[in-house]
C-alpha positions in Angstrom: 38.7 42.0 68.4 35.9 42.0 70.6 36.9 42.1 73.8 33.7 40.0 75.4 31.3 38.6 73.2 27.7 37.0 73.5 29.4 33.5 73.3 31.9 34.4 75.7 28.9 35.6 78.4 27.3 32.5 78.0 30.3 30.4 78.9 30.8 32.5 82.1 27.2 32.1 83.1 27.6 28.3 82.3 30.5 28.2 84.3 28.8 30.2 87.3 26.1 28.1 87.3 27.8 25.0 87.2 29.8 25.8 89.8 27.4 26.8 92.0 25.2 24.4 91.3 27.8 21.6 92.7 28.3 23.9 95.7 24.9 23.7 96.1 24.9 20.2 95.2 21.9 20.7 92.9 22.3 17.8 91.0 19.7 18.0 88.5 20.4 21.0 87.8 24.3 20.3 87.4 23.1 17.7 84.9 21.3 19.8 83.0 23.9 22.5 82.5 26.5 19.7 82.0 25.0 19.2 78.7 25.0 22.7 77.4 28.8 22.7 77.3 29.9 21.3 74.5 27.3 23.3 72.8 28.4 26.5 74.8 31.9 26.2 74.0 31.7 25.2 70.1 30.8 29.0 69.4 33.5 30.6 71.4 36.2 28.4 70.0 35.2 29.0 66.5 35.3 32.9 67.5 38.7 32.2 68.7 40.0 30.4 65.3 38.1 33.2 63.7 40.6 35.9 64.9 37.6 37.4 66.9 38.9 36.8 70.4 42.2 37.3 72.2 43.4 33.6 73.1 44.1 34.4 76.8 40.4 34.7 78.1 39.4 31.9 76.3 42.2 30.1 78.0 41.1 31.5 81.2 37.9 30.7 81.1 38.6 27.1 79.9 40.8 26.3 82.5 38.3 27.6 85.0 36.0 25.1 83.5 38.8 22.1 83.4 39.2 23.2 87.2 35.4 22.7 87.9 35.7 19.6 85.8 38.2 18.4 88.1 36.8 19.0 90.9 33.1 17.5 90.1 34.7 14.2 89.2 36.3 14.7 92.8 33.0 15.5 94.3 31.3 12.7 92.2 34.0 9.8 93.7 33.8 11.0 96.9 29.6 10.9 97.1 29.8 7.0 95.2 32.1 6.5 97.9 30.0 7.5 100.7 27.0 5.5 98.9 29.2 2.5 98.7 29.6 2.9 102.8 25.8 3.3 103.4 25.1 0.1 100.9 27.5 -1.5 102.9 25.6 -0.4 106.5 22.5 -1.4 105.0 24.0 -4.8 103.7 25.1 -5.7 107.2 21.7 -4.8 109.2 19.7 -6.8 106.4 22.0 -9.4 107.2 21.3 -8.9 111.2 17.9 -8.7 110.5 17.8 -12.1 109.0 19.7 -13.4 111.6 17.7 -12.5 114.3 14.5 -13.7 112.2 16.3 -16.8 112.0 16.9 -17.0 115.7 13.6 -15.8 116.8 12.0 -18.2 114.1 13.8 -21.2 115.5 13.2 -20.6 119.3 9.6 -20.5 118.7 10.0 -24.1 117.6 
């Protein structure tokens, strides 16, 4: 069996670059390479049924990717979140904005 092959490479590199690309919070970039794993893994798994590669760095490597899955969707909550906050700041100054129009609009009167 081959111990690391081609397919096997380019799921570590995914993996490296997707997690540092949500350490860097590079989100374009995490988009991109979010759509190359399906298409990344596909090869290694049919390697795997194949008999070409030993089960237990595949299962590594997959669970290293289920752990960065994990904790993007944490990362993901927790910037919607903050977004919801700042819509929610910007809500209430539009709101004392318009109140103080109103005021200033009405003493002028």
């Amino acid at each position: 069996m081959a111990e690391t092959s081609t397919h096997m490479q380019a799921l570590d590199r995914l993996i490296e670059g997707l997690e540092q690309s949500l350490e860097d919070q590079e989100w374009d970039r995490l988009t991109e390479l979010n759509s190359r794993v399906r298409v990344t893994v596909e090869p290694v798994m049919a390697q795997l049924e194949a008999g070409e590669l030993e089960a237990e760095p595949v299962r590594e490597r997959l669970a290293r990717l289920q752990t960065f899955c994990d904790a993007a969707s944490a990362g993901a909550s927790e910037a919607r979140d903050e977004a919801r906050q700042a819509l929610k700041g910007v809500n209430r100054n539009r709101t004392a904005a318009r109140a103080y129009q109103n005021v200033s609009t009405n003493r002028t009167k």
